[in-house]
C-alpha positions in Angstrom: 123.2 93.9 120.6 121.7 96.2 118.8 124.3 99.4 117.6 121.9 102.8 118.6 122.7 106.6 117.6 120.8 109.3 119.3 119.7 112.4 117.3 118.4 115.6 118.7 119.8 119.2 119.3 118.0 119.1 122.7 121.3 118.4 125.5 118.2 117.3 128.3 116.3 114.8 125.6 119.4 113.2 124.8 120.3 112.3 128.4 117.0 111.2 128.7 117.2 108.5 125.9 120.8 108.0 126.4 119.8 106.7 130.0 116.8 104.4 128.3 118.7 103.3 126.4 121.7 101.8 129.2 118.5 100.3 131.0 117.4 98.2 127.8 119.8 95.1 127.9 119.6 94.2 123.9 120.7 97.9 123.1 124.2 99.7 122.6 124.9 103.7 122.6 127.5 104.0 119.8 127.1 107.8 119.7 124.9 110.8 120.7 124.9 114.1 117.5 123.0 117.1 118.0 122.6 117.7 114.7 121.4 115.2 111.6 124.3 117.1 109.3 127.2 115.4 112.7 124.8 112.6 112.5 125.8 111.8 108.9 129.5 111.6 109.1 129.0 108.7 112.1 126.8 107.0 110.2 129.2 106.3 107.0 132.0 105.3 110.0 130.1 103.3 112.0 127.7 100.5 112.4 124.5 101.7 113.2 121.7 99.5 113.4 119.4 101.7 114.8 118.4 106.0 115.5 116.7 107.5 117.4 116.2 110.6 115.1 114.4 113.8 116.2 112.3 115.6 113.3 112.6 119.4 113.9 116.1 120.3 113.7 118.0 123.4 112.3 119.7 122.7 108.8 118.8 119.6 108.1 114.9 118.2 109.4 115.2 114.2 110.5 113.0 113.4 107.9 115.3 115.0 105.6 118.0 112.7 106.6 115.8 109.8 107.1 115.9 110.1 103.0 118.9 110.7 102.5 120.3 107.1 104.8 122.4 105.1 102.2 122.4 102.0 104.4 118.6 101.2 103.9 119.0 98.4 106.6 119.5 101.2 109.2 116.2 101.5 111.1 114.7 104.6 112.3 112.4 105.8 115.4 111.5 109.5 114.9 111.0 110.9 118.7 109.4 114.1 118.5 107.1 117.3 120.0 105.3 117.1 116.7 102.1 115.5 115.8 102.2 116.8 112.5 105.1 114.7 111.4 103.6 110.9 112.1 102.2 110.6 108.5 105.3 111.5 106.5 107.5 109.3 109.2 105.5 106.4 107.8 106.4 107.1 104.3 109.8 107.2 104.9 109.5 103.4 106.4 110.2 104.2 110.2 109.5 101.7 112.9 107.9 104.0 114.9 106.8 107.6 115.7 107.3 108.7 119.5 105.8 112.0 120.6 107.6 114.1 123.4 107.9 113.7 126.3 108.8 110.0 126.1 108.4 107.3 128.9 110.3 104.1 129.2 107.1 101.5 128.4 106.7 103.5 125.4 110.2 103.7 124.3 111.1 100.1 125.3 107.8 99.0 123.2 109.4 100.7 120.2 112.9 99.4 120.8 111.4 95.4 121.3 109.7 96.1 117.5 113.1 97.0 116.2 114.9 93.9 118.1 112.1 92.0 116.4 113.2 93.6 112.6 116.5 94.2 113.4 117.9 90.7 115.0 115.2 88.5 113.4 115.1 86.6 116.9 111.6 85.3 118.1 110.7 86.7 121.0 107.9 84.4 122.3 106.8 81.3 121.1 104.0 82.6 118.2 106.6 84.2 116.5 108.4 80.9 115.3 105.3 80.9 113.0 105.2 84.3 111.6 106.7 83.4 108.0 103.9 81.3 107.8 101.1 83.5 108.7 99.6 81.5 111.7 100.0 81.3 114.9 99.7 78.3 117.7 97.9 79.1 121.0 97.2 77.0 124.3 93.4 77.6 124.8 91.2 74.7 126.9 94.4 72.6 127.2 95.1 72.3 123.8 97.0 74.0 121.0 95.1 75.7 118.1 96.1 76.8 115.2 95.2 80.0 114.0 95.4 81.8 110.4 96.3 85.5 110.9 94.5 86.5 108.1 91.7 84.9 110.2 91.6 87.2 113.2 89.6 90.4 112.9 90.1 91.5 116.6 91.9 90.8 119.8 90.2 91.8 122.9 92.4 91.4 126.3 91.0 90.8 129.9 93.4 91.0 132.5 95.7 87.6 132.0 93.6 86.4 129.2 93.0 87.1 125.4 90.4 86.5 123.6 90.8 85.8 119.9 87.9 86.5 117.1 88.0 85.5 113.8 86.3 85.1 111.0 85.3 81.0 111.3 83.8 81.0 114.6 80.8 82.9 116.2 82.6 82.5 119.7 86.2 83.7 120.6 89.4 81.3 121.4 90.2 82.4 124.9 93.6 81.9 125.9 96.1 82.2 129.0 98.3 85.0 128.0 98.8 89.2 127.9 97.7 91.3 125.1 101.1 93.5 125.3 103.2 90.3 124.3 100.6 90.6 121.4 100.9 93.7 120.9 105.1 93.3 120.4 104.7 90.5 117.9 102.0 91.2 116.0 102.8 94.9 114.8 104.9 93.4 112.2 102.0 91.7 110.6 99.2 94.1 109.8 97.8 94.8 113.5 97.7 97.4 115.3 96.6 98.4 119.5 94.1 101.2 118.9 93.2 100.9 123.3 94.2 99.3 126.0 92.2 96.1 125.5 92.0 95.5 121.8 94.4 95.1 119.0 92.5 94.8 115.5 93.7 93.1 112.2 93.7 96.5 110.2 93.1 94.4 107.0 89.8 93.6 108.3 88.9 97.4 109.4 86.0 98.2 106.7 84.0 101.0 108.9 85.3 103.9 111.3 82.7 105.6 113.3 82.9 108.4 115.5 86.4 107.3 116.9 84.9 103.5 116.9 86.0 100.8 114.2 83.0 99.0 113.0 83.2 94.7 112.8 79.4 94.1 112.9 77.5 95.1 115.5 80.7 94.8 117.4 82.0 98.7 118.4 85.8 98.9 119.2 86.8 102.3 120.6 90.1 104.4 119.4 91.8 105.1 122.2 93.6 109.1 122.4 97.3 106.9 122.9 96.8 104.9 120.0 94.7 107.6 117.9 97.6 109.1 115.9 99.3 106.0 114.8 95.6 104.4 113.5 95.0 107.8 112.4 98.7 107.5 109.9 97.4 104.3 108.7 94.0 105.1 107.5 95.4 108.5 106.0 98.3 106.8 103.9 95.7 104.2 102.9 93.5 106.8 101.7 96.3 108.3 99.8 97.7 105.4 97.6 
């Protein structure tokens, strides 16, 4: 189980989260603050594995107290009304930036990365692999190998995937869904920027008119996944 503390001084978004977070099975709701300054005092007293920290909050801002965390293997979700907040949420190391109002696919997505981080369990069979950078897929009824550094982009099609990389000038297809992908991979340098492709973002050279260039292949930025693509490529920029 996975110890969770909610932060926000809104009363109806922590019920909302509060209730997510008794429907996810791997997480446990050690306390609910309305303030990051409460927040402080029940994280020095308890075990907390996990917040859920809001960013725009009187007296002390989440990121703020994101900085200030002594336990640095305490892992943080920023959920917020705030665009404006997603680049500086990535400086500060958070496993992901959710923008108000919240559903449960998107807050479950976030909470599976954390499980991934936080309990270092597998959670299908590629990840076994991941220390090793490759992965093992069934594809014409056998298993391939694949280098991750390999793979420049991802595209899914209903129950199938198809991989592209770098060594061949067709794609591995293979029997499976691109958000299972999508939960394993994120750790690793990719990243869903629409519905139907996840793209290595060490490969991503070119970005044109809301389209990432590989070739004369065009992959569109979707408006969900624009902000987060968006944090990357500014905090790249910036180093």
């Amino acid at each position: 189980m996975i110890n969770c503390l909610l932060v926000d001084d809104e009363p109806l978004a922590l019920d909302i989260l509060e209730g997510y977070i008794k429907t996810t099975p791997f997480l446990k709701l050690v306390a609910r603050c309305s303030s990051a300054i409460e927040a402080i005092q029940k994280v020095e007293n308890e075990n907390i594995d996990l917040i859920f920290l809001d960013i725009q909050m009187p007296n002390l801002t989440g990121i703020e107290f994101s900085k200030m965390l002594i336990n640095k293997k305490t892992k943080i979700i920023f959920t917020t009304a705030y665009e404006k907040y997603a680049l500086e949420s990535y400086r500060v190391n958070a496993i992901d930036y959710l923008l108000k109002p919240i559903d449960y696919s998107e807050f479950f997505t976030a909470a599976n990365k954390a499980k991934n981080l936080i309990l270092d369990k597998p959670t299908s069979p590629l990840e076994s692999n991941y220390d090793n950078d490759y992965i093992f897929i069934k594809s014409d009824y056998k298993l391939l190998k694949i280098s991750l550094k390999d793979i420049i982009y991802i595209e899914g099609l209903k129950d199938y995937v198809k991989f592209y990389t770098i060594n061949s000038d067709k794609p591995i297809l293979s029997l499976m869904s691109l958000k299972s992908l999508e939960n394993d991979l994120t750790i690793k340098n990719f990243m869903r920027v629409h519905r139907s492709f996840i793209v290595n973002l060490k490969m991503v050279n070119t970005v044109e008119r809301n389209r990432i260039v590989f070739g004369k292949k065009y992959i569109p930025i979707s408006d969900k996944y624009k902000t987060n693509f968006l944090v990357f490529i500014n905090s790249d920029i910036s180093k």
